[in-house]
C-alpha positions in Angstrom: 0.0 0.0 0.0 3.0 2.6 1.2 4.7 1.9 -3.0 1.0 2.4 -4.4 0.9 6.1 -2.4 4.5 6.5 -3.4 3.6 6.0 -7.0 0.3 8.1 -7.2 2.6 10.8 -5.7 5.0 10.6 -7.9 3.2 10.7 -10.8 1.0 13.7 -9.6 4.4 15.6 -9.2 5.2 15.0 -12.9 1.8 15.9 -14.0 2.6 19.4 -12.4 6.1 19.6 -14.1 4.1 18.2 -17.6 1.7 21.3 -17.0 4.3 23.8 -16.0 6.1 23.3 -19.2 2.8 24.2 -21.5 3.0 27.9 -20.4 3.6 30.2 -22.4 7.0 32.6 -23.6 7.7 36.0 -23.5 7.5 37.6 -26.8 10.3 38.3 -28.8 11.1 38.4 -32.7 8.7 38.9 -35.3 4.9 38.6 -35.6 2.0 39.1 -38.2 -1.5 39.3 -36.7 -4.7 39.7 -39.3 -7.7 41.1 -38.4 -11.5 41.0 -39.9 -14.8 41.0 -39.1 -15.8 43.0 -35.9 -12.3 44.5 -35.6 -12.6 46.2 -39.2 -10.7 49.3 -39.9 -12.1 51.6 -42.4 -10.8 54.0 -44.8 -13.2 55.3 -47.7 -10.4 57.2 -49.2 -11.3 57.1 -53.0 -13.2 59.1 -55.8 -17.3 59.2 -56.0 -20.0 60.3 -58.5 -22.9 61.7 -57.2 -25.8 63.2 -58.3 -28.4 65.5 -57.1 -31.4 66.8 -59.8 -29.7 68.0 -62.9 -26.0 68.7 -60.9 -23.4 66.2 -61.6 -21.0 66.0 -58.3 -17.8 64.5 -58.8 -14.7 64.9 -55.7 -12.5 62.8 -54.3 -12.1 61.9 -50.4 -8.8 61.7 -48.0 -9.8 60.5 -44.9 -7.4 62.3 -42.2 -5.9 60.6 -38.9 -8.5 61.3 -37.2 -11.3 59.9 -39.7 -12.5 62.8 -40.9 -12.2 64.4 -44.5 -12.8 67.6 -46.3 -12.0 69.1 -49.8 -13.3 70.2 -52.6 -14.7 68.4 -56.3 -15.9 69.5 -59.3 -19.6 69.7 -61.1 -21.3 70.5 -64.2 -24.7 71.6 -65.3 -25.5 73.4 -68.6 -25.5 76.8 -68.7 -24.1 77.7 -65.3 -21.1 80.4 -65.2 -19.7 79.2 -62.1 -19.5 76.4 -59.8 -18.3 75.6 -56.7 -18.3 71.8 -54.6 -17.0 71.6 -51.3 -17.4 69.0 -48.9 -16.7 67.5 -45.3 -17.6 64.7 -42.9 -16.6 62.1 -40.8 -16.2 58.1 -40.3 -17.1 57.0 -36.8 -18.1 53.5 -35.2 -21.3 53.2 -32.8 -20.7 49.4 -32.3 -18.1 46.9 -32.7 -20.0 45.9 -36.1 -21.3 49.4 -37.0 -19.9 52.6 -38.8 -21.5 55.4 -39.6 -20.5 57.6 -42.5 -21.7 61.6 -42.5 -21.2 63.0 -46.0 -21.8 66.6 -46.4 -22.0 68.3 -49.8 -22.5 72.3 -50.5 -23.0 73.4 -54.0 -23.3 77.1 -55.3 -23.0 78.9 -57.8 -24.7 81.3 -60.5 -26.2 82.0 -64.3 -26.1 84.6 -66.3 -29.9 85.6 -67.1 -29.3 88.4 -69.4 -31.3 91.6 -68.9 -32.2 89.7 -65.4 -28.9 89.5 -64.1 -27.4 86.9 -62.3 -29.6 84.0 -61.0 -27.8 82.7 -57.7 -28.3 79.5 -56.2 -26.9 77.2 -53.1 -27.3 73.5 -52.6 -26.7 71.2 -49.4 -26.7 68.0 -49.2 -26.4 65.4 -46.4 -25.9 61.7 -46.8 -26.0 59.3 -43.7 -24.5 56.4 -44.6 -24.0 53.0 -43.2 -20.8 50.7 -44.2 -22.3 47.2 -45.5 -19.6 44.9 -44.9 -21.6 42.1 -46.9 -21.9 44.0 -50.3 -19.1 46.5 -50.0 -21.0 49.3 -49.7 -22.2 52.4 -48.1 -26.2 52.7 -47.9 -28.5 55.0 -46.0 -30.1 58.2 -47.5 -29.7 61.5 -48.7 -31.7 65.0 -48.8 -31.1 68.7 -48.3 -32.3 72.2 -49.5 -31.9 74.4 -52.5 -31.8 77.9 -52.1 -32.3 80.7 -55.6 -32.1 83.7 -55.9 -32.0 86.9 -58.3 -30.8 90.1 -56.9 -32.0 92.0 -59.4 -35.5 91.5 -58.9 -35.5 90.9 -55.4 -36.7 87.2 -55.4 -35.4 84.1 -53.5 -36.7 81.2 -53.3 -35.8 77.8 -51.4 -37.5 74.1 -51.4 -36.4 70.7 -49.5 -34.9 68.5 -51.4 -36.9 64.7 -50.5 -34.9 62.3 -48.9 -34.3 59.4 -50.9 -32.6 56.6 -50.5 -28.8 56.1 -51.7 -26.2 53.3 -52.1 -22.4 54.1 -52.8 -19.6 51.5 -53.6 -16.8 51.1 -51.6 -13.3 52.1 -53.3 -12.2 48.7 -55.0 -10.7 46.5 -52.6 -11.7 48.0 -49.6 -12.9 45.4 -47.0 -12.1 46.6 -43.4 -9.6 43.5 -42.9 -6.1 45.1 -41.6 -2.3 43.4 -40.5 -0.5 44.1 -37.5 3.4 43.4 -37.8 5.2 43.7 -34.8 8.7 43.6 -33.9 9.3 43.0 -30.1 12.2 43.0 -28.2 12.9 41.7 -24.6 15.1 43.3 -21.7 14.1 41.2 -18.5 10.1 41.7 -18.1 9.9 44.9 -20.3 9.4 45.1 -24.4 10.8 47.6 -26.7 9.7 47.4 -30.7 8.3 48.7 -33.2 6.1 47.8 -36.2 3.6 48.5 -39.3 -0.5 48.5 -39.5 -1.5 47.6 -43.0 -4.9 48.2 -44.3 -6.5 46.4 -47.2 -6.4 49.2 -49.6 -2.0 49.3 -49.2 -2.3 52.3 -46.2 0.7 51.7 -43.6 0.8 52.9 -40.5 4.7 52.7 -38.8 4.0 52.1 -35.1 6.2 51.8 -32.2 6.1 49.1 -29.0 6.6 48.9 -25.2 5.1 46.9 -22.8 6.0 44.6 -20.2 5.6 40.7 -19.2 4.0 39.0 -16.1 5.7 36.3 -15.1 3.1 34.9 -13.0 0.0 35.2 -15.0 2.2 34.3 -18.3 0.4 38.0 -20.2 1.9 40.7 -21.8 0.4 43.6 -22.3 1.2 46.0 -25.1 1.0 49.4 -26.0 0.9 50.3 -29.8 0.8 53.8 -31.0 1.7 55.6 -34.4 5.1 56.8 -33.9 4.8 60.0 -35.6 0.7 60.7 -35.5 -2.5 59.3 -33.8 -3.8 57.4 -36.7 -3.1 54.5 -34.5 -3.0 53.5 -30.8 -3.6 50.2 -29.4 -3.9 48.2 -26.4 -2.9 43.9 -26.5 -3.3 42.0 -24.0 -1.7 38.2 -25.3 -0.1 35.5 -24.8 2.7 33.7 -27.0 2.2 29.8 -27.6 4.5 28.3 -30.5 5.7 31.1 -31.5 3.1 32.9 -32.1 1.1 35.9 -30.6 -2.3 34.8 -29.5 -4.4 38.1 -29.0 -6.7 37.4 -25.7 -8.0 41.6 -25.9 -7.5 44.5 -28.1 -8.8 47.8 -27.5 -7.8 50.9 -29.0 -8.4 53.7 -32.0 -7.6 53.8 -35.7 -8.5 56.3 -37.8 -11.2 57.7 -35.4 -12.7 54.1 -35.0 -12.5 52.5 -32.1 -11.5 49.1 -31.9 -12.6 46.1 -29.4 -12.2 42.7 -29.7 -12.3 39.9 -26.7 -11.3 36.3 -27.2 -13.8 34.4 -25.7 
């Protein structure tokens, strides 16, 4: 009976050295991360075609760090003298799965009338969009006002424009999906590094690591931030199993989105 305790001991002690040697590592080296779905990072930057009535508006977005965008385009319409397109908005998440996109146009300009003068006129437009991940598009709807005048006789005159409904692509190749490169060092329980964020459409990001390891709970935790702008800043909280960096939480912003993910 005292060899069959001896033995059950025994072989309980290796089945705590078995399980010690599963844990984890520290990170250090190189490694490539891809993320999709609900951690999707967008940039719309691209050219679009609208139209509103008889006005043709064409202009060409450049989402900033921050996720917004303003500019201005170009538009045609017969018989007008002068035109001017300018336009602004923002990209912004509400959800983990959500992102709104605002889209504001303003339009004015002016036609000669002959003995009349100058006919003025001003058009807004506002398009609240939605991304749809599923058919690469933006959907929601669009209205506004239109506002004419002529000077000469006094007259102005402005009408709603009715909200209808819109749907406008994505820029080619634009899916949300993103790649985070890292390149960690180690100097006792602390990581130095740096690294590149790669969106779908080619857009990199340089970023630069610290961030430290716990021995006891086998985690690091990293901080990831754009090392010359905010465009990107990100916190991991992983572990490393065969050499590679299993993501247990990110949080953080890109591009004025924020960013949450949780392994389950």
């Amino acid at each position: 009976m005292n060899d069959l305790r001896k033995l059950t001991l025994l072989a309980g002690l290796v089945g705590i050295c078995g399980a010690s040697n599963v844990r984890g590592e520290m990170a250090s080296g190189s490694f490539t991360n891809t993320f999709n779905n609900g951690v999707r990072i967008w940039d719309i930057s691209g050219s679009y075609s609208n139209s509103v009535q008889d006005f043709a508006m064409d202009y060409t977005i450049n989402m900033d760090q921050s996720g917004k965008f303003s500019g201005h385009g170009s538009t045609t319409m017969p018989g007008v003298t002068t035109l001017d397109l300018g336009f602004f908005g923002t990209v912004r998440n509400v959800s983990s799965n959500v992102t709104k996109v605002n889209i504001c146009l303003r339009l004015k300009g002016s036609m000669d009338l002959g003995g009349q003068g100058l006919m003025n006129f001003r058009v807004a437009v506002n398009e609240k969009l939605e991304v749809d991940a599923a058919t690469g598009t933006m959907v929601g709807t669009m209205g506004g006002s239109a506002t004419v005048s002529i000077p000469a006789l006094g007259r102005t005159v402005s009408q709603r424009l009715p909200l209808s409904d819109v749907q406008t692509s994505m820029p080619v190749g634009m899916t949300g999906n993103w790649e985070l490169a890292l390149n960690v060092q180690t100097n006792r329980n602390h990581y130095t590094g740096n690294g590149e964020v790669t969106l779908c459409n080619g857009r990199t990001v340089p970023v630069v690591v610290n961030g430290s390891y716990g021995a006891k709970t086998d985690i690091s935790r990293l901080m990831i931030a754009g090392n010359t702008n905010g465009i990107v800043r990100l916190g991991l909280v992983s572990s490393v199993q065969g050499g590679q960096l299993q993501i247990q939480r990110l949080v953080g912003r890109a591009l004025g989105q924020s960013l949450r993910s949780v392994s389950p």
